[in-house]
C-alpha positions as semicolon CSV with decimal commas, in nm:
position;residue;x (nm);y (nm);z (nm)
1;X;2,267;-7,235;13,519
2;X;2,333;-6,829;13,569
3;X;2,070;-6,858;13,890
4;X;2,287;-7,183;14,010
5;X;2,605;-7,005;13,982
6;X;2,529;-6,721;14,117
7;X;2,396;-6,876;14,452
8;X;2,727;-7,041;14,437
9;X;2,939;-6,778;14,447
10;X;2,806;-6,620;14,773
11;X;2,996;-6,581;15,090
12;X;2,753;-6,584;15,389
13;X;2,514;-6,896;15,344
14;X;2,660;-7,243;15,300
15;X;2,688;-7,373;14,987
16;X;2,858;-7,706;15,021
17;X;2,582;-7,891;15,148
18;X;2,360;-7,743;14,846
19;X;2,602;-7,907;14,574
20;X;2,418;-8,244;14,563
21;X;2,112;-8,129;14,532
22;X;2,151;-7,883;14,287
23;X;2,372;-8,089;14,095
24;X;2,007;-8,416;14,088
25;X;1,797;-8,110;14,015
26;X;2,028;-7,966;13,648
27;X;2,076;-8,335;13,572
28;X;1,695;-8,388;13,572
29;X;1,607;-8,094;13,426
30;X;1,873;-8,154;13,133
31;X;1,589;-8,437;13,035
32;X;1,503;-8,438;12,678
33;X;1,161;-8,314;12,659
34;X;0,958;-8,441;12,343
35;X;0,974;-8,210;12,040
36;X;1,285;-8,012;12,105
37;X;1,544;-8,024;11,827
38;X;1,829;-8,292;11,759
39;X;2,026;-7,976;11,828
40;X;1,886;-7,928;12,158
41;X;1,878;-8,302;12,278
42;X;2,267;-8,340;12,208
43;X;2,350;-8,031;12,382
44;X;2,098;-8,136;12,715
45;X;2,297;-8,498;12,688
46;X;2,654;-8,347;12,665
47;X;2,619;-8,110;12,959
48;X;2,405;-8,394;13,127
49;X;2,705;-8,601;13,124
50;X;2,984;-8,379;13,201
51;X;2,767;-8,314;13,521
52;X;2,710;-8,688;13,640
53;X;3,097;-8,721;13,588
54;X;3,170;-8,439;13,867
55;X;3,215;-8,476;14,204
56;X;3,270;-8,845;14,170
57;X;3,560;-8,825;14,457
58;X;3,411;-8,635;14,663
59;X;3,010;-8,772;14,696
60;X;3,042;-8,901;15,047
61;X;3,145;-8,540;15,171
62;X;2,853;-8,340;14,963
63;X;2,586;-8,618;15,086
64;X;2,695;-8,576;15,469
65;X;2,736;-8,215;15,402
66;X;2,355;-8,199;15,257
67;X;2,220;-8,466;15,533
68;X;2,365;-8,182;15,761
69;X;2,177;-7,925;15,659
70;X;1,808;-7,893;15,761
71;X;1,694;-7,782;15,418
72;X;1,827;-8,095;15,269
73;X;1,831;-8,334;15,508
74;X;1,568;-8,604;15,363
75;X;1,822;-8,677;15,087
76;X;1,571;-8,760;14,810
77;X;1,818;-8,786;14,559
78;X;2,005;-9,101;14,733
79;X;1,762;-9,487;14,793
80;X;1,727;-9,583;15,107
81;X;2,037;-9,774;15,223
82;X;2,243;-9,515;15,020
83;X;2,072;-9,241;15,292
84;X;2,125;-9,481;15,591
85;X;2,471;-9,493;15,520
86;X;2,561;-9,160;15,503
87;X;2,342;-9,142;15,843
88;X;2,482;-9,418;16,025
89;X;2,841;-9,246;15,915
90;X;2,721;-8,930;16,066
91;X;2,627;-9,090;16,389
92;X;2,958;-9,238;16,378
93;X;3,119;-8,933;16,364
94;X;2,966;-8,749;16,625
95;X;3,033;-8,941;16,855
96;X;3,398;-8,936;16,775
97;X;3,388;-8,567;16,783
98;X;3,211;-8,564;17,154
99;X;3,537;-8,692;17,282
100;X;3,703;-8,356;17,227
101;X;3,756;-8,120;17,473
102;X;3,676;-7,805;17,280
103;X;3,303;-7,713;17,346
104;X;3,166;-7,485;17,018
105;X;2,930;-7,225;17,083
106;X;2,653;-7,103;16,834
107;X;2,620;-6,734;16,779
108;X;2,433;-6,495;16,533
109;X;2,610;-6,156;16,427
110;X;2,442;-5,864;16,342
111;X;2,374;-5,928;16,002
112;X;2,174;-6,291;16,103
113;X;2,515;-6,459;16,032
114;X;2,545;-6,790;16,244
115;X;2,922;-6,860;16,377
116;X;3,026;-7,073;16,625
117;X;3,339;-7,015;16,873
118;X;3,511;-7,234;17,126
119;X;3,438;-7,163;17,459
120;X;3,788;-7,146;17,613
121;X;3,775;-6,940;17,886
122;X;3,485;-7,133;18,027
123;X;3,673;-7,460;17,965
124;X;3,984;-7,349;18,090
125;X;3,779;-7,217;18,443
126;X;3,563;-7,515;18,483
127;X;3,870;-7,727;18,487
128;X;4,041;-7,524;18,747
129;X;3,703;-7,548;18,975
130;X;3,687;-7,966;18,925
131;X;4,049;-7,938;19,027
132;X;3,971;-7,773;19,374
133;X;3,689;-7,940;19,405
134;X;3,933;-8,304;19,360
135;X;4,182;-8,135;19,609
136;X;3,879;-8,082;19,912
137;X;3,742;-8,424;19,801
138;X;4,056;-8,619;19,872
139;X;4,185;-8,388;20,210
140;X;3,836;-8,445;20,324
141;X;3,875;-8,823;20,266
142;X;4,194;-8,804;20,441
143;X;4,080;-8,627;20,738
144;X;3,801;-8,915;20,780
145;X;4,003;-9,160;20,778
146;X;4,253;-9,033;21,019
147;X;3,960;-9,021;21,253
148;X;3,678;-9,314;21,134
149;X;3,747;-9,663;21,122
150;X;3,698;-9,778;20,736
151;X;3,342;-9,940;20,705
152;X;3,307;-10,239;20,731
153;X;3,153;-10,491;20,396
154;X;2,760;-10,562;20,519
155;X;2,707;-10,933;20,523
156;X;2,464;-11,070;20,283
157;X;2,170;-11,195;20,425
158;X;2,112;-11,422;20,161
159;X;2,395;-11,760;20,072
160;X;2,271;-11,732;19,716
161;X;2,330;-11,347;19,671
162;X;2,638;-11,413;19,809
163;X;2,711;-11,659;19,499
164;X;2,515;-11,492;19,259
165;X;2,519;-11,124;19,341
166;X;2,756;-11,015;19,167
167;X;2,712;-11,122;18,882
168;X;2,375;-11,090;18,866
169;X;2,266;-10,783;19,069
170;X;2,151;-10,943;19,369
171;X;1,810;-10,901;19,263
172;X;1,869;-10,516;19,227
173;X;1,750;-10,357;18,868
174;X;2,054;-10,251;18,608
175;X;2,070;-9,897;18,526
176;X;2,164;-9,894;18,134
177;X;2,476;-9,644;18,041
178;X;2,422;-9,507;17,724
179;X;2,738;-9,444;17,514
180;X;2,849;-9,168;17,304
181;X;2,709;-9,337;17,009
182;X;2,368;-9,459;17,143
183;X;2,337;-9,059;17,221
184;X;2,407;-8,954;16,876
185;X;2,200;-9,232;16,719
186;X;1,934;-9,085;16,956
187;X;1,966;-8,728;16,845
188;X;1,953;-8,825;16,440
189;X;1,651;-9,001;16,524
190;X;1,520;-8,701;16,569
191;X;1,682;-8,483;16,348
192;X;1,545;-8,681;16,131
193;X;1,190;-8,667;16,197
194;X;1,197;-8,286;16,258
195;X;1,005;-8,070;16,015
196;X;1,239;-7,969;15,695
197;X;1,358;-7,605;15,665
198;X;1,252;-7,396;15,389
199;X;1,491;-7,366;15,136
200;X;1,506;-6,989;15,148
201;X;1,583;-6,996;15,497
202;X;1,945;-6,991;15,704
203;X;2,060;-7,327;15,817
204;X;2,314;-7,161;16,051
205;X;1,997;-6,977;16,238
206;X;1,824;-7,291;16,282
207;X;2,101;-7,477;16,413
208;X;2,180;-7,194;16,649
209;X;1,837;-7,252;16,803
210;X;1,862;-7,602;16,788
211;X;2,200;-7,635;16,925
212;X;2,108;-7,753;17,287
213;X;1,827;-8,020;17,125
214;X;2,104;-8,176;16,914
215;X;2,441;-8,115;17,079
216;X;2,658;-8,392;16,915
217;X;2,521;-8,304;16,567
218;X;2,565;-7,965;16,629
219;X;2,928;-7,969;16,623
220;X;2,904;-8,192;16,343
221;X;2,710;-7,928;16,106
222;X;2,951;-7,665;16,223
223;X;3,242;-7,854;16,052
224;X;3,092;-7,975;15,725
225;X;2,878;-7,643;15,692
226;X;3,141;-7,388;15,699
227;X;3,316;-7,565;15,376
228;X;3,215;-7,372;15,081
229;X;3,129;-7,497;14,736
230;X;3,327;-7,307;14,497
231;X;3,704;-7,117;14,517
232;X;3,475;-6,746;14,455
233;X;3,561;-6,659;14,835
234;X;3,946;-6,697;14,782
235;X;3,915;-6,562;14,441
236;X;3,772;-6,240;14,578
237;X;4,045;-6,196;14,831
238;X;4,334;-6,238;14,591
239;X;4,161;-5,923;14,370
240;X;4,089;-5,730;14,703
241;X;4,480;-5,788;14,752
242;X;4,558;-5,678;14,391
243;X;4,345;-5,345;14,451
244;X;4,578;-5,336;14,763
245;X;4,916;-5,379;14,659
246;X;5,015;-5,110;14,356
247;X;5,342;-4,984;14,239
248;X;5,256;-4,681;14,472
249;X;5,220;-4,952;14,739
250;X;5,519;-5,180;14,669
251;X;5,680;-5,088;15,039
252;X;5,388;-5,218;15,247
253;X;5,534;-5,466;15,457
254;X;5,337;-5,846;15,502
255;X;5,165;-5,775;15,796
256;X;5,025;-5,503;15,696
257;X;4,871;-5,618;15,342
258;X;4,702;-5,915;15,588
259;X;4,572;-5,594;15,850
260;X;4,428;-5,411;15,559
261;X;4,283;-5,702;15,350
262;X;4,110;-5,799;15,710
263;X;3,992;-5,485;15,756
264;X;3,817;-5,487;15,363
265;X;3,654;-5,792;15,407
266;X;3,545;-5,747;15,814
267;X;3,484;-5,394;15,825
268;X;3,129;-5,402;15,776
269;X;3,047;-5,617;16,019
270;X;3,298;-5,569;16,310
C-alpha cells in the first residue's frame, strides 16, 4: 500500500492509466492465504471490498486510459469482449478526434519528460500556402478557358459501357477509400500486436517515438495520459501558495501570486 501510494502521488509519469491495474493487483493480493489469523482474513476481506467498490463510475475511463498506455495495454485484468470493447471505443474515438484541425506534436524536455504542443504556426502557414495555391489554380483555369474550347466527353466505344459504365466501372478496377475509422482500426491492430513496454519505463518516451507509426492513437494517448490519478499535484500547489502568501505578503497582487507559484513549480526545468 505505502509503495502504491507513493507512485501515486508523483507528478511527471502518468498515473491514470496505472489505476486499474494496480487496483486487480491489491485486490488479488488481499487473498486469504491459508494459515493466517481470523484477524488477518477479516482485515484482507474489508479492505478487499472497500477496493472493488471504487472507481465503479469511472471504469470505462481507467480501462481506455490503461489500454492507452504501452505498459498496460494487453488489459489482463478485463475477458475478452470486455477488452474489445474498450478497443473498439478507442478506435471510435480516434477517429473522431482526426477530424480536428489542431495537429499535436510530441516532444521530450530535458529531464526525459514527454509533452506534446499544437503546432499552430505551421497550421496557420500551411493554410495560407493551400490558399494561394487555390487562388493560381482557379486564375489558371480561367485563363484556359478564355483561350481553349472546353473538352469535349470521349464517346464510348462500347453500347454496353455506355449502359453499364457507370455504375459499374466500365470494366476499370475500384480504388478502395479508406475512412477515418478503417485507419484507426488499422493502427490498433498494430498497437496491439507491438511488443509491451516495461513497466519501469516512460510511456510518454515511447509514444514520442512512435508518434508517426500511430498518428490517430497518438493524439488519443496524449488526452487520456496527461489525466492524473490522485488530487497530490493540486494539493502541492495550494501549500506552495500558502508558503507564498504570508501576513508579510498580504499586498501581493493576483497576478503576481500566479507569476511566482509558476516560477516554483517550472523553474527547474525552464
Amino acid at each position: 500500500m505505502k509503495e502504491a501510494t507513493q507512485y501515486m502521488s508523483k507528478e511527471k509519469t502518468p498515473t491514470l492509466s496505472v489505476v486499474a491495474p494496480l487496483q486487480d493487483t491489491l485486490i488479488n493480493g488481499l487473498k486469504p492465504i491459508e494459515g493466517e489469523s481470523a484477524v488477518i482474513k477479516e482485515m484482507k476481506a474489508a479492505m478487499a471490498g472497500d477496493l472493488q467498490k471504487r472507481y465503479i463510475d469511472l471504469k470505462a475511463t481507467l480501462h481506455a486510459c490503461s489500454a492507452m498506455d504501452p505498459r498496460f495495454k494487453s488489459l489482463p485484468f478485463l475477458t475478452e469482449d470486455e477488452r474489445q470493447e474498450v478497443y473498439d471505443g478507442l478506435i471510435v474515438e480516434a477517429a473522431r478526434m482526426s477530424m480536428q484541425p489542431s495537429e499535436i506534436l510530441w516532444s521530450v524536455d530535458e529531464e526525459g519528460t514527454a509533452n506534446a504542443r499544437a503546432d499552430d504556426e505551421g497550421m496557420a502557414s500551411k493554410e495560407d500556402e493551400d490558399a494561394v495555391d487555390e487562388g493560381e489554380q482557379f486564375m489558371e483555369g480561367v485563363r484556359s478557358q478564355g483561350q481553349h474550347p472546353p473538352p469535349r466527353n470521349p464517346r464510348p466505344s462500347c453500347p454496353l459501357a455506355a449502359l453499364l459504365g457507370e455504375r459499374y466501372g466500365g470494366g476499370a478496377a475500384q480504388t478502395k477509400k479508406n475512412t477515418q475509422k478503417d485507419e484507426a482500426k488499422e493502427q490498433m491492430t498494430r498497437y496491439k500486436e507491438a511488443d509491451l513496454l516495461e513497466v519501469k519505463e516512460d510511456p510518454l518516451v515511447w509514444w514520442k517515438e512512435h508518434q508517426y507509426q500511430y498518428p490517430l492513437l497518438s493524439q488519443l494517448a496524449k488526452r487520456y495520459l496527461c489525466i492524473p490519478g490522485t488530487s497530490v499535484s493540486s494539493e502541492r500547489v495550494f501549500s506552495t501558495a500558502g508558503d507564498i502568501i504570508t501576513a508579510q505578503r498580504s499586498a501581493l497582487l493576483p497576478e503576481h501570486v500566479d507569476q511566482i507559484i509558476f516560477l516554483n513549480k517550472n523553474l527547474k526545468t525552464m
